[in-house]
Backbone as a printed PyTorch tensor [residue, N CA C, xyz], in Angstrom:
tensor([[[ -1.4960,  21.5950,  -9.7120],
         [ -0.2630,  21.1720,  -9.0510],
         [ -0.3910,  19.7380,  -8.5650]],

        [[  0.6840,  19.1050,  -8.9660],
         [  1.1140,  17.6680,  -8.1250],
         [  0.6980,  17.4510,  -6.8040]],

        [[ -0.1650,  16.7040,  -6.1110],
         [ -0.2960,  16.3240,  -4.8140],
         [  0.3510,  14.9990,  -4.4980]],

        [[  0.6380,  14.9200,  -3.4280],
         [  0.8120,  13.4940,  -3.2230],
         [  0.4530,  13.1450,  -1.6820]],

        [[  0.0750,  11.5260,  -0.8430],
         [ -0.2310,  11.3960,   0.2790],
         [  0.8480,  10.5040,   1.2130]],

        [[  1.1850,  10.4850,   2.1530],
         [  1.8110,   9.5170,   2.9690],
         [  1.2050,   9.4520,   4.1880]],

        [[  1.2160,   7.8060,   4.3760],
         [  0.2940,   7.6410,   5.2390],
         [  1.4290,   6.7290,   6.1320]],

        [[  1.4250,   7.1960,   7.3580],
         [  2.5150,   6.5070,   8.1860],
         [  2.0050,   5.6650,   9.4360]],

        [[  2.3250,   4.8950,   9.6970],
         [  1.8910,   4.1770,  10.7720],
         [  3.1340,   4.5990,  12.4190]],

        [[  1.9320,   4.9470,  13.5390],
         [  2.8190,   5.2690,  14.5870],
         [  2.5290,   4.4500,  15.9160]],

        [[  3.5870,   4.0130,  16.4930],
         [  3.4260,   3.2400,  17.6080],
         [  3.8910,   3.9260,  19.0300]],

        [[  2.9250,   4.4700,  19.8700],
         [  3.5220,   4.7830,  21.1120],
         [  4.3300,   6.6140,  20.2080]],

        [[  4.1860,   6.4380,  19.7370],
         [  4.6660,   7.7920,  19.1720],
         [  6.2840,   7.5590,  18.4030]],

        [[  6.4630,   6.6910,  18.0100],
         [  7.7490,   6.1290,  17.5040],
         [  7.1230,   5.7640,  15.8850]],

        [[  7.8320,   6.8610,  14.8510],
         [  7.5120,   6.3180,  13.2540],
         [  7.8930,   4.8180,  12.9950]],

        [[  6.9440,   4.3870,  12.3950],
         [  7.6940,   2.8420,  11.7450],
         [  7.7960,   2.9730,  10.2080]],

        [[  9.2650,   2.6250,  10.3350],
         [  9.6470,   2.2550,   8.5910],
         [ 10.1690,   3.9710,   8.4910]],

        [[ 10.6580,   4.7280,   9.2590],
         [ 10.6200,   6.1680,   8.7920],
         [ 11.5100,   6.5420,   7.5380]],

        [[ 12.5320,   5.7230,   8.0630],
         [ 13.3860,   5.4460,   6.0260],
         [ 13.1210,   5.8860,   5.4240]],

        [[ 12.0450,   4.2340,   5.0190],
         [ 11.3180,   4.2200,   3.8320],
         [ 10.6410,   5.0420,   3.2740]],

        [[  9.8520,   5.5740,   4.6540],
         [  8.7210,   7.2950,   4.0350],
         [  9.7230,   8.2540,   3.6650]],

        [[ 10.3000,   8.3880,   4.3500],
         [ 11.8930,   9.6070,   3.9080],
         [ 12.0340,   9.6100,   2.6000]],

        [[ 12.7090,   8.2580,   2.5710],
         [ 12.5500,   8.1000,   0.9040],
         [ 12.1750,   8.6500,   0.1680]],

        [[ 10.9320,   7.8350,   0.0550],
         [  9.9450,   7.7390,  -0.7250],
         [  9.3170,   8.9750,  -1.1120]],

        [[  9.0050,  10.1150,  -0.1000],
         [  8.9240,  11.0990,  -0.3900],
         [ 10.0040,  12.2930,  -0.8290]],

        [[ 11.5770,  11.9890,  -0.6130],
         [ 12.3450,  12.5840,  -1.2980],
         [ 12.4520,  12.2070,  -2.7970]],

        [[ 12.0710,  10.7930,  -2.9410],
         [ 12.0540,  10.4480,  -4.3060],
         [ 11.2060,  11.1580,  -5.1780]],

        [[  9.5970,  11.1400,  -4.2960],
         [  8.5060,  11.6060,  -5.3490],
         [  9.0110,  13.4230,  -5.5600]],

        [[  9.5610,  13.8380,  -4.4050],
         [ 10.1100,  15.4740,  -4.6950],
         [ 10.7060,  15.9750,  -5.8700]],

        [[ 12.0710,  14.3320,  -5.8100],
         [ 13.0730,  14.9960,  -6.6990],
         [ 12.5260,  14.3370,  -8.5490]],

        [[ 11.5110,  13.6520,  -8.4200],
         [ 11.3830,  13.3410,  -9.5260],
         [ 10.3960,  14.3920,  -9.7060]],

        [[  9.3110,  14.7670,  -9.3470],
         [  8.8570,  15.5110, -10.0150],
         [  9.1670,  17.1890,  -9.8720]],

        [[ 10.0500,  17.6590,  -8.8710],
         [ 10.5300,  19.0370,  -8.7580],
         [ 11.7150,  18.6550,  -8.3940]],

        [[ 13.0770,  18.8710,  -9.3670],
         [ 14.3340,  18.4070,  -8.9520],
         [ 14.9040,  19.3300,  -7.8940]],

        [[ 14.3010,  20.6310,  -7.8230],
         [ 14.7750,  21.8990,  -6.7510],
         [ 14.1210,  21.5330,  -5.5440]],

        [[ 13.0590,  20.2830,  -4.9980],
         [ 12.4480,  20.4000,  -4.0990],
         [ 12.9910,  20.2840,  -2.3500]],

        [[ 12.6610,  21.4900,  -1.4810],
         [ 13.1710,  20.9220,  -0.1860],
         [ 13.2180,  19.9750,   0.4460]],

        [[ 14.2130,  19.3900,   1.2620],
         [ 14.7240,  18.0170,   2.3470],
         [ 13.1850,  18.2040,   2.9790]],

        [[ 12.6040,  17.4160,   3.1650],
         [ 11.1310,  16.9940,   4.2420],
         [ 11.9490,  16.5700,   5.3190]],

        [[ 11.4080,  16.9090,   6.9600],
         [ 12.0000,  16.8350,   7.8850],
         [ 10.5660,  16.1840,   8.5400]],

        [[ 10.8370,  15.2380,   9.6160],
         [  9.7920,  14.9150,  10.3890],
         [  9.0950,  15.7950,  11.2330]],

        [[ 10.0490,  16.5880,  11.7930],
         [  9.5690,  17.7210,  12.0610],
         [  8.4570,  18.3600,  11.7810]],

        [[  8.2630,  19.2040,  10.9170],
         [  6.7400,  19.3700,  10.2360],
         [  5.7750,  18.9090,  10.3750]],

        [[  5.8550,  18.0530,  11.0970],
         [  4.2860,  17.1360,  11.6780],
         [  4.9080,  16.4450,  12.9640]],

        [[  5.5630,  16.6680,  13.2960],
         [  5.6570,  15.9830,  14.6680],
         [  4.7130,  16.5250,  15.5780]],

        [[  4.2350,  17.8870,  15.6320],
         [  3.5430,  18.2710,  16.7420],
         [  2.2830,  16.9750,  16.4750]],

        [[  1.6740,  16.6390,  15.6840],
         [  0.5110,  16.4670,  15.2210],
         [  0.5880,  14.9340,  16.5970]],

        [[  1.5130,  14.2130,  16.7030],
         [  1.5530,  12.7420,  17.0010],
         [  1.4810,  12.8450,  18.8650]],

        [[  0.6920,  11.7110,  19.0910],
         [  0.2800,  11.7900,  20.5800],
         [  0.8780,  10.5960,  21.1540]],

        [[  1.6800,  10.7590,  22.1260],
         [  2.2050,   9.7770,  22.2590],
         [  1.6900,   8.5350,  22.7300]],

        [[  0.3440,   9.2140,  23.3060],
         [ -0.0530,   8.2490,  24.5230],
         [ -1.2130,   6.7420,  23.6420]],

        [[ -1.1140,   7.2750,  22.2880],
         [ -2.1520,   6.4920,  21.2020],
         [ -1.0120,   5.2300,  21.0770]],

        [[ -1.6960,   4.0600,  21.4430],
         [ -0.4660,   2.9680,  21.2990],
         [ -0.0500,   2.7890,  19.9210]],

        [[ -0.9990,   2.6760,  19.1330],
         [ -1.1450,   2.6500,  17.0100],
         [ -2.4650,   3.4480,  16.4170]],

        [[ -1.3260,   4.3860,  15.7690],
         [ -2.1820,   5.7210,  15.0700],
         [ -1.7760,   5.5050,  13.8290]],

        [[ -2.4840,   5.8960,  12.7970],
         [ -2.2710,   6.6320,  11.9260],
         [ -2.0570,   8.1070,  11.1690]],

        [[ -0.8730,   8.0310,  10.5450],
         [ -0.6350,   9.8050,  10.7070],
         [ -0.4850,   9.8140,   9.1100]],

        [[ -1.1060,  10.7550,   8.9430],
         [ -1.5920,  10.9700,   7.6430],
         [ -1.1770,  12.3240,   7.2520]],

        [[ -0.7710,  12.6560,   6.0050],
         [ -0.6360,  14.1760,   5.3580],
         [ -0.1200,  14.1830,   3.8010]],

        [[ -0.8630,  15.4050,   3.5960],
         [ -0.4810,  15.6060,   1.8340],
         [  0.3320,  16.7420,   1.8620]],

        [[  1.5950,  16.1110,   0.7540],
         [  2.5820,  17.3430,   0.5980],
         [  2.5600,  17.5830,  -0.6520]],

        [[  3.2320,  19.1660,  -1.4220],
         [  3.7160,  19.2420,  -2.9330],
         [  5.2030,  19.4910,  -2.3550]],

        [[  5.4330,  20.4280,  -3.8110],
         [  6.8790,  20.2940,  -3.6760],
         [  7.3260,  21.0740,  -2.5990]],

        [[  6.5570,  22.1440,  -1.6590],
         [  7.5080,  22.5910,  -0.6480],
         [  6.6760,  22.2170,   0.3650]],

        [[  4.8630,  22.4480,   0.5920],
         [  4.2530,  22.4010,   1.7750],
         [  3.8350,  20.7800,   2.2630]],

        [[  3.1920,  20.8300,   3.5410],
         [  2.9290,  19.6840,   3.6940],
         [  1.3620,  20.4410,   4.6950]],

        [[  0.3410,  19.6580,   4.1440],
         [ -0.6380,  20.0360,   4.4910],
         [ -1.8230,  18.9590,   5.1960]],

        [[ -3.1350,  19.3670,   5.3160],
         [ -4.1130,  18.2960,   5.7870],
         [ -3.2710,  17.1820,   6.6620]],

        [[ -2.6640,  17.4090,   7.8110],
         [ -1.7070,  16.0740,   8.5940],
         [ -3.0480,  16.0140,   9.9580]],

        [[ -3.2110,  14.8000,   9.8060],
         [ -4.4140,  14.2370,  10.5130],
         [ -3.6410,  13.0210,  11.2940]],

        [[ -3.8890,  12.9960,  12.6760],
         [ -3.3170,  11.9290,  13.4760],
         [ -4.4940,  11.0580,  14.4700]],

        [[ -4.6370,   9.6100,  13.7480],
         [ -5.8160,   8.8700,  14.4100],
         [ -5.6580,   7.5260,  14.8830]],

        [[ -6.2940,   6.8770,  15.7690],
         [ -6.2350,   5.7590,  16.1420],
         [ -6.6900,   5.0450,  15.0800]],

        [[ -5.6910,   3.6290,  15.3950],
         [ -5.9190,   3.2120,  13.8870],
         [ -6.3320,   1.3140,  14.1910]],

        [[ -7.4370,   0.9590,  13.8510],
         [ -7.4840,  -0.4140,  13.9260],
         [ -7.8900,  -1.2290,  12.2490]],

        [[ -7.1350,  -2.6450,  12.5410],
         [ -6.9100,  -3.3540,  11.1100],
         [ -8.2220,  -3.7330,  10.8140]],

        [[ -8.3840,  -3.1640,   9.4490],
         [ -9.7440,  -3.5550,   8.9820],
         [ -9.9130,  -4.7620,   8.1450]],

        [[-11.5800,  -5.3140,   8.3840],
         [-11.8760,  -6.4910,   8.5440],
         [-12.3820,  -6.6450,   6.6940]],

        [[-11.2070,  -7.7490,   6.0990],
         [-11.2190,  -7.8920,   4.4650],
         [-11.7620,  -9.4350,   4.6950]],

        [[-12.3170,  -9.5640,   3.9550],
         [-13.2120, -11.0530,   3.6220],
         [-13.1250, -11.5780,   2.5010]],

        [[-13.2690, -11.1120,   1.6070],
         [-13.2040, -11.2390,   0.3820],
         [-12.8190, -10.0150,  -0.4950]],

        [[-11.9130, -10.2460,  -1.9930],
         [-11.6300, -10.2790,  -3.2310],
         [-12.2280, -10.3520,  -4.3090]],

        [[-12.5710,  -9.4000,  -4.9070],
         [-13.0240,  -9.4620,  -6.5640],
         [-11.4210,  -9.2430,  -7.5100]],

        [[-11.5600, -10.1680,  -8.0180],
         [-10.5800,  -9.6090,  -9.2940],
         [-11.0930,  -8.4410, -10.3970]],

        [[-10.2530,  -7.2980, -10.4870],
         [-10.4570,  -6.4720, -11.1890],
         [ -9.5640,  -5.9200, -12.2950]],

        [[-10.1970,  -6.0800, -13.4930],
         [ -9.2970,  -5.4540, -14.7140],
         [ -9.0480,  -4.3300, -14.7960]],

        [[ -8.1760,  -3.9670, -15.2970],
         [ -7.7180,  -2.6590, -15.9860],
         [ -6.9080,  -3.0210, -17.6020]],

        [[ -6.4660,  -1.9480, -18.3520],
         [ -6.0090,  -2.1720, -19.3320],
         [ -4.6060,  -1.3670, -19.6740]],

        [[ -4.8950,  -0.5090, -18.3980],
         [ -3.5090,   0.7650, -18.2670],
         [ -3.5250,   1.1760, -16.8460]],

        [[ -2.6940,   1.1670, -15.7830],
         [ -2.9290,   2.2590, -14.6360],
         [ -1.2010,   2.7070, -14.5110]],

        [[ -1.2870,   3.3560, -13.9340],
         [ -0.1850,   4.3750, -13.5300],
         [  0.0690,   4.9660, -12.3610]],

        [[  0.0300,   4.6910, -11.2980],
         [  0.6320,   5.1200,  -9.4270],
         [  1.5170,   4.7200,  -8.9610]],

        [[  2.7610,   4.3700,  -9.8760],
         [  3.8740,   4.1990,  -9.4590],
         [  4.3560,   5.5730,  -8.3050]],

        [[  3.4840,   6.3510,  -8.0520],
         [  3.6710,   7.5930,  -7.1020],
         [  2.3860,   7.6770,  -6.1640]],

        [[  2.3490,   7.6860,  -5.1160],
         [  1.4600,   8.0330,  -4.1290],
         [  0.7400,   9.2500,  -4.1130]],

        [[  0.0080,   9.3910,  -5.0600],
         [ -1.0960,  10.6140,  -5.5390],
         [ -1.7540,  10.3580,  -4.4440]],

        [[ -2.4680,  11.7210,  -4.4660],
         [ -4.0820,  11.7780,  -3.8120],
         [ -4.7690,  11.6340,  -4.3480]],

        [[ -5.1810,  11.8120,  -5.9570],
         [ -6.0420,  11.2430,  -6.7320],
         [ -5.9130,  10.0950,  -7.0440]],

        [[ -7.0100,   9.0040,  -6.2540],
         [ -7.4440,   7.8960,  -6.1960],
         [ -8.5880,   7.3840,  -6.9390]],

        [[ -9.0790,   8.3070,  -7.5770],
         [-10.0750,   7.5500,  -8.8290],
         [-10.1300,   6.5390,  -9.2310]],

        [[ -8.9470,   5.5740,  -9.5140],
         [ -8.4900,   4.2070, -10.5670],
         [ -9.4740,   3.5000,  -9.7840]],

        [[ -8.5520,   3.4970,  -8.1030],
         [ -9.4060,   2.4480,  -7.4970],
         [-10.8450,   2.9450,  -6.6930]],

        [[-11.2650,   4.2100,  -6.4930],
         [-12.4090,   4.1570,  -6.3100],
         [-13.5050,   3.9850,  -6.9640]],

        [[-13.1230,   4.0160,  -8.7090],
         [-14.0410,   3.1020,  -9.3680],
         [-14.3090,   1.9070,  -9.6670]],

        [[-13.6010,   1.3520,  -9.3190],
         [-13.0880,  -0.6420,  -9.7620],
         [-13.7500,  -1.0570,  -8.4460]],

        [[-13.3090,  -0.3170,  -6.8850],
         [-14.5490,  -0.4960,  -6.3970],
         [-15.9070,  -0.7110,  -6.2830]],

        [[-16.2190,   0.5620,  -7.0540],
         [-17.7570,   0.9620,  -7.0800],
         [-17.9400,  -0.4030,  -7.7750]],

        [[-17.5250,  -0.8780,  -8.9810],
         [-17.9740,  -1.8060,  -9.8120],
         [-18.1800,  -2.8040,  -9.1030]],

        [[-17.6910,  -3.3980,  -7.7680],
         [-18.1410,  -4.8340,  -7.1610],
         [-18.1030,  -4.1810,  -5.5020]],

        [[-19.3640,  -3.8990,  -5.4560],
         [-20.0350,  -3.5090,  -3.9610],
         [-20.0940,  -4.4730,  -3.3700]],

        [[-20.2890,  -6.1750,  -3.5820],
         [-20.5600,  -7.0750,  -2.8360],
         [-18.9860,  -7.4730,  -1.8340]],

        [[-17.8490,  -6.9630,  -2.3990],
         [-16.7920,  -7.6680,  -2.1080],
         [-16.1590,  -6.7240,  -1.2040]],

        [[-15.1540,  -6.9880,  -0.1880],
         [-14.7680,  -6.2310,   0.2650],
         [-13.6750,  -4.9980,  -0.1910]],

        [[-12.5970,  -6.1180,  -1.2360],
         [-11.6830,  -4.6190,  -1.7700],
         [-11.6510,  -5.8100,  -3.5670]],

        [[-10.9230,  -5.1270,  -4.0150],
         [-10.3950,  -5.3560,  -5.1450],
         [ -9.2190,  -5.6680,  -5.0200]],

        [[ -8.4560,  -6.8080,  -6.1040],
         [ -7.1880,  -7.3450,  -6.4510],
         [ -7.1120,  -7.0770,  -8.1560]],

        [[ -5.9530,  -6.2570,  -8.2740],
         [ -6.3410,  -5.6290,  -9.4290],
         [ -5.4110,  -6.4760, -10.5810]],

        [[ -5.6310,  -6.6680, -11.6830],
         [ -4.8230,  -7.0900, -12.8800],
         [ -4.7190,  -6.5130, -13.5220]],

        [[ -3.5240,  -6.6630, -14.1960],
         [ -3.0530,  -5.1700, -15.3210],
         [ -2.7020,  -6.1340, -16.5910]],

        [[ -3.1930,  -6.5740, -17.6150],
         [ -2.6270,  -6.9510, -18.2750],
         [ -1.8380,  -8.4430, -18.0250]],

        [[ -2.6530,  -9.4740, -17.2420],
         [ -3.0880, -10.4810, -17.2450],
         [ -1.8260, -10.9090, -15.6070]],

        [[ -1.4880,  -9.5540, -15.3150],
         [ -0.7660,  -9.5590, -14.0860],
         [ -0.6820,  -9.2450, -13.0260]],

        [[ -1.1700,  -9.9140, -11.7290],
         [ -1.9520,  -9.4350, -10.3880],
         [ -1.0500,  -8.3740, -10.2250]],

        [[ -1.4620,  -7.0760,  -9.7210],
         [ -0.5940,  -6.0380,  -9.0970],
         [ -0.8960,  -5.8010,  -7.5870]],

        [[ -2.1050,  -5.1180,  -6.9660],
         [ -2.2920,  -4.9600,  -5.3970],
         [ -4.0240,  -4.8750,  -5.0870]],

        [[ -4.1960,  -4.9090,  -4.0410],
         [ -5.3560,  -4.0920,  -4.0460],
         [ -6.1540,  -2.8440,  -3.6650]],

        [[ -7.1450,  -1.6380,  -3.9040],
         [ -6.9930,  -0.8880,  -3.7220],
         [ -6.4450,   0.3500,  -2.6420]],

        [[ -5.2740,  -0.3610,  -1.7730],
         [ -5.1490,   0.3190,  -0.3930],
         [ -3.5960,  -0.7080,  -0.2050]],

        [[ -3.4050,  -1.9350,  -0.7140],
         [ -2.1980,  -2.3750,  -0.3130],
         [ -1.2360,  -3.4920,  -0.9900]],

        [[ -0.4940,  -3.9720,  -0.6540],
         [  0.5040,  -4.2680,  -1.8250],
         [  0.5400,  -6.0150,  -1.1530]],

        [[  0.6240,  -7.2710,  -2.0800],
         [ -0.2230,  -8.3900,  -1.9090],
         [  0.8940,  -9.5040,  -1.7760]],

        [[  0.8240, -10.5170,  -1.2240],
         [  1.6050, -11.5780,  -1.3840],
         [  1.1460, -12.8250,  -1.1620]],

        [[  1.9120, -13.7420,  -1.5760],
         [  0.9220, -15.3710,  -1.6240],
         [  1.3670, -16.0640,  -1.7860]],

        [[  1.1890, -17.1560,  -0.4770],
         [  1.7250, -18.1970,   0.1620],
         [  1.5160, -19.6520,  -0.5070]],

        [[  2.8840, -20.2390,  -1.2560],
         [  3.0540, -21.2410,  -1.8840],
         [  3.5680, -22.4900,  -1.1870]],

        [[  3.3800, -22.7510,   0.4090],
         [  3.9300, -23.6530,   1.3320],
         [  5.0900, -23.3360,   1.6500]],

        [[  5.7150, -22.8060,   1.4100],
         [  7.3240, -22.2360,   1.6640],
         [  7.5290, -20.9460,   2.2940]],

        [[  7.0000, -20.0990,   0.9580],
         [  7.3370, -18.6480,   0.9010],
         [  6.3720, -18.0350,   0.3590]],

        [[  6.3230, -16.4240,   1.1090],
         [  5.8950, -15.6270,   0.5440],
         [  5.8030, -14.9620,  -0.5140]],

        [[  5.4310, -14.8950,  -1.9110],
         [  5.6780, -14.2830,  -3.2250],
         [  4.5440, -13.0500,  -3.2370]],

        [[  5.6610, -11.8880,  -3.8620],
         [  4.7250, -10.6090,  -3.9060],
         [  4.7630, -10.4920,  -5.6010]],

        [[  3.6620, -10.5860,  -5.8100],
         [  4.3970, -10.0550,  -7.3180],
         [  5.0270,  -8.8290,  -7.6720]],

        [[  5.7940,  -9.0550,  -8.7170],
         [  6.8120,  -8.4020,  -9.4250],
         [  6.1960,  -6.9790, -10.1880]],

        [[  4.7750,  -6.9700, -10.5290],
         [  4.2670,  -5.8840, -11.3930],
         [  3.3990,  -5.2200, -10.4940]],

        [[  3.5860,  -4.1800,  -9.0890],
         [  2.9120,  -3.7730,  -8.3760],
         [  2.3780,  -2.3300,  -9.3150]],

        [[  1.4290,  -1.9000,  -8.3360],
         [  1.2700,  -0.3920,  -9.2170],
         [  1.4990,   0.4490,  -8.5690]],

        [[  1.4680,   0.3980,  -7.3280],
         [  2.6100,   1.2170,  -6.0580],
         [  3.8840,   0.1490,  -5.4780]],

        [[  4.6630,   0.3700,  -5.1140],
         [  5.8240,  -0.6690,  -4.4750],
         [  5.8130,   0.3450,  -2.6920]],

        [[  5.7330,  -0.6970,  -2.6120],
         [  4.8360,   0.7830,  -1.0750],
         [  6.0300,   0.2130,  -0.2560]],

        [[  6.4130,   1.5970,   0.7890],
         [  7.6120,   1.2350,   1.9320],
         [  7.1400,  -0.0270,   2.8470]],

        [[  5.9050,  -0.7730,   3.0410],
         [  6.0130,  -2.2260,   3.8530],
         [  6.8080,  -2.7300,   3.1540]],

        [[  6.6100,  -2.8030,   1.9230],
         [  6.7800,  -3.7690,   0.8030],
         [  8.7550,  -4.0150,   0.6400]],

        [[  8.9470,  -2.7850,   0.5600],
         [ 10.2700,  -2.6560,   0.2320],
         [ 11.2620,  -3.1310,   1.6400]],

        [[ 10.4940,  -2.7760,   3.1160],
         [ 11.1860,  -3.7530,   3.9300],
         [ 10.9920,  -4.9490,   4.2290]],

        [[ 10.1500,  -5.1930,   3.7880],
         [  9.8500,  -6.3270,   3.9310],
         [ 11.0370,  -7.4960,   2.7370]],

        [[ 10.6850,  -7.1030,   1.7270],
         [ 11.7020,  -7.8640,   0.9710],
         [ 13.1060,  -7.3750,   1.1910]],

        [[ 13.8160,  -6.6690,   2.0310],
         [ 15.0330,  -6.4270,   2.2590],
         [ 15.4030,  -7.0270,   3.5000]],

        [[ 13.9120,  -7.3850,   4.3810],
         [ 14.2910,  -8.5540,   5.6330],
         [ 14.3030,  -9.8480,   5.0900]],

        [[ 13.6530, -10.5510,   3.4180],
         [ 13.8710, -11.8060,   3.3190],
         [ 12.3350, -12.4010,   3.8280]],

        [[ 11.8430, -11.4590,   3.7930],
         [ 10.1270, -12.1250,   4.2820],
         [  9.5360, -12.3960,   3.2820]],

        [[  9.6520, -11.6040,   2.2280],
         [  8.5000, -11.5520,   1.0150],
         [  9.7900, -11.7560,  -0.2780]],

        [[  9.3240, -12.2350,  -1.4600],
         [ 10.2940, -12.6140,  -2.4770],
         [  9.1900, -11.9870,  -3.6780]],

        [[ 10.3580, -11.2440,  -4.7850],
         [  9.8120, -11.0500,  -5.6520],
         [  9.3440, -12.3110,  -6.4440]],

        [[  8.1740, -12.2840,  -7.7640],
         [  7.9130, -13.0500,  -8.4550],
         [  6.6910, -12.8450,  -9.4690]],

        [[  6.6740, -13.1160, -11.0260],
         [  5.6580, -13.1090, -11.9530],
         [  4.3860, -13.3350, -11.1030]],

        [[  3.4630, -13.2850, -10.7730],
         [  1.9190, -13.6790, -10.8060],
         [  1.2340, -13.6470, -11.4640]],

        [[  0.4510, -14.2410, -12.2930],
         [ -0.8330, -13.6110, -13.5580],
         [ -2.0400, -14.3940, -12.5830]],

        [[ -2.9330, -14.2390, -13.4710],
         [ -4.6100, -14.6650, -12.5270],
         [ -4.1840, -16.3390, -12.1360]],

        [[ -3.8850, -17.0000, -13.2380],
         [ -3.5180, -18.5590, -13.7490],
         [ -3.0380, -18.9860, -13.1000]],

        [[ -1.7780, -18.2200, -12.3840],
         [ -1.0820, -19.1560, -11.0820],
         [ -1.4520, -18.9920,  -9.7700]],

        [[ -3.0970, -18.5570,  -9.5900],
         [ -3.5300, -18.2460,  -8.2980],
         [ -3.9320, -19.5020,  -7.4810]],

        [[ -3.8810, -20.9070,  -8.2020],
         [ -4.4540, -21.8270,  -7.7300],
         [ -3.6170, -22.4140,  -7.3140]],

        [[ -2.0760, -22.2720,  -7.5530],
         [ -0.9420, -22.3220,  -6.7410],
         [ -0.6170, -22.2760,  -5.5870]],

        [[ -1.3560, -21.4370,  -4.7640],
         [ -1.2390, -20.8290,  -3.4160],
         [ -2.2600, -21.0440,  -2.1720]],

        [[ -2.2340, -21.2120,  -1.4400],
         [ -2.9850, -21.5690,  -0.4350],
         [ -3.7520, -19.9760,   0.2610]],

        [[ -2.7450, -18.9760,   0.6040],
         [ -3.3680, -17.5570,   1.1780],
         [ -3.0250, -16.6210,   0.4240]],

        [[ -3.9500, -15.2200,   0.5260],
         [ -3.0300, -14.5490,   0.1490],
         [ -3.0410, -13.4250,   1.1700]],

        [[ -1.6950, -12.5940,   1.1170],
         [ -1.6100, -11.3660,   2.8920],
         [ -1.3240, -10.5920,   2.2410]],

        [[ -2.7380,  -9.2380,   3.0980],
         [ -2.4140,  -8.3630,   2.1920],
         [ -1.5340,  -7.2980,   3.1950]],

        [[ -0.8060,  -6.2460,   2.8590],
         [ -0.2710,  -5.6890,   4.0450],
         [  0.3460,  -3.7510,   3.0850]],

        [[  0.6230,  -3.3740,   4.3240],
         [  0.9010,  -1.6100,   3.7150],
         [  1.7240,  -0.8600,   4.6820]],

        [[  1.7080,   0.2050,   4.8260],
         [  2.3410,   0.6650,   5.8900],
         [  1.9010,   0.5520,   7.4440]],

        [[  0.4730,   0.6650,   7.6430],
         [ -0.2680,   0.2430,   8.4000],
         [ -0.1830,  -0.9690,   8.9460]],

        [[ -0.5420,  -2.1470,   8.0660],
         [ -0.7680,  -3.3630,   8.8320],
         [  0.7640,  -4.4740,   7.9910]],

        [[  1.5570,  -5.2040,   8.8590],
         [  2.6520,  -6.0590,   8.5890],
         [  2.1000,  -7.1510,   7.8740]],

        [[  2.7330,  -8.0840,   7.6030],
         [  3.2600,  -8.8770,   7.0410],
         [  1.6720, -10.7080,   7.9890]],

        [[  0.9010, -10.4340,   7.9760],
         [  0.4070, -11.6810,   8.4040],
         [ -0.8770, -10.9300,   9.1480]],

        [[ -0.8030,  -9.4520,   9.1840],
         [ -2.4100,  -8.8460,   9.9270],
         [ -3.7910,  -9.0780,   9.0500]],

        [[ -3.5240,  -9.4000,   7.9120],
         [ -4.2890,  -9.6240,   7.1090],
         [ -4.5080, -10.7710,   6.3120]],

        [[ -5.1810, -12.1710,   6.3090],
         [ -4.7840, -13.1610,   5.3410],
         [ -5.7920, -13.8250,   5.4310]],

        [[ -6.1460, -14.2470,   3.8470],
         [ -7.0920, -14.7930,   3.4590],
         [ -7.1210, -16.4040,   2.6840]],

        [[ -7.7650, -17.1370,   3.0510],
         [ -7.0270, -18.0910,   2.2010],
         [ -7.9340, -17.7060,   0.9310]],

        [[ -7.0880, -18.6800,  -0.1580],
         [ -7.2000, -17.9580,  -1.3270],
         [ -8.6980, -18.1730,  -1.9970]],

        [[ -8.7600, -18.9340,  -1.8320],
         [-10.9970, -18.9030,  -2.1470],
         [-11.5490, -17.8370,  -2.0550]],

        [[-11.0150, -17.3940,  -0.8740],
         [-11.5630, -15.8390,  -0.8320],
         [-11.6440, -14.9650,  -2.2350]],

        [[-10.9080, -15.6310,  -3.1390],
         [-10.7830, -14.0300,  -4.1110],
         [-11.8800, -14.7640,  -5.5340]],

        [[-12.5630, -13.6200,  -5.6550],
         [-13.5510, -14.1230,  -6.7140],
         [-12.5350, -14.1510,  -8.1360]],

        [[-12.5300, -14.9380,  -8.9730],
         [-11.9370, -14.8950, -10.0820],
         [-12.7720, -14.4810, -11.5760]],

        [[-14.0200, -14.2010, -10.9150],
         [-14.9740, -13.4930, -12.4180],
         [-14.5610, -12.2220, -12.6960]],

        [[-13.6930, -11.8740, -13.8270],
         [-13.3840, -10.9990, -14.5780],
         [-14.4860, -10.5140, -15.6380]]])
């Protein structure tokens, strides 16, 4: 059976972006079980404490249950560096729990902190979040993600982040790059761009 994960970020006990998770998880329902039940917040609300200023609330659902919901204090973790990593095919346009793709592209560069992955000569994210990069102006996310994750989608509907092509080639273009997810916004994370190893 289909699993899938959502990982929500909570402040003071108030969902952020709850929309978007709404969404996102009615989407993954009705695409892969068109009969599947409305998800209500409910179902995990007991889990959330109010008194945690920023948690993370975590749980895996299928098409009717929602299971493993884990609620933790959550602090932004410390990224340093970028390996660029190939692929030749991936596929998570859906928020699986099977994470294999990137826990092996990992394994392959232990020295670095995460991976920035390329698909076919086109930056997509890295293994945990969805990427953008600062050309003196504006923010550009590229256009060929392999998740389009709910930061992502408000974020470009506030006018923060702009779609756009990226391949490896136009990385020297940019001065930073920020990485961000449901968890951490739009500037909690940023590297200038040296940071990212370019040995493929």
């Amino acid at each position: 059976m289909c699993r899938f994960i959502e990982t929500v970020r909570v402040e003071n006990g108030q969902i952020c972006n709850a929309d978007y998770h709404l969404q996102r998880i009615h989407t993954t329902r009705n695409y892969h079980w068109g009969d599947a039940p409305t998800f209500s917040w409910k179902e995990i609300e007991s889990a959330i404490d109010v008194s945690v200023p920023q948690a993370k609330l975590r749980f895996i659902y299928d098409r009717k249950y929602v299971s493993e919901v884990t609620f933790t204090p959550y602090v932004t973790p410390q990224i340093r560096s970028l390996q660029l990593a190939e692929v030749f095919h991936a596929d998570y346009s859906f928020k699986r729990v099977d994470r294999t793709l990137f826990q092996q592209l990992k394994l392959q560069y232990p020295t670095c902190d995460d991976v920035l992955i390329v698909c076919q000569g086109k930056i997509t994210d890295t293994s945990f979040t969805n990427v953008a990069f600062f050309d003196g102006q504006r923010w550009l996310t590229p256009d060929t993600p392999l998740l389009a994750g709910t930061r992502r989608a408000s974020l470009l509907a506030e006018g923060r982040i702009h779609e756009h092509p990226i391949g490896v080639a136009d990385l020297v273009k940019y001065s930073h790059v920020a990485l961000f997810n449901a968890m951490n916004d739009l500037g909690d994370i940023v590297l200038p761009i040296e940071c990212i190893h370019e040995r493929l």
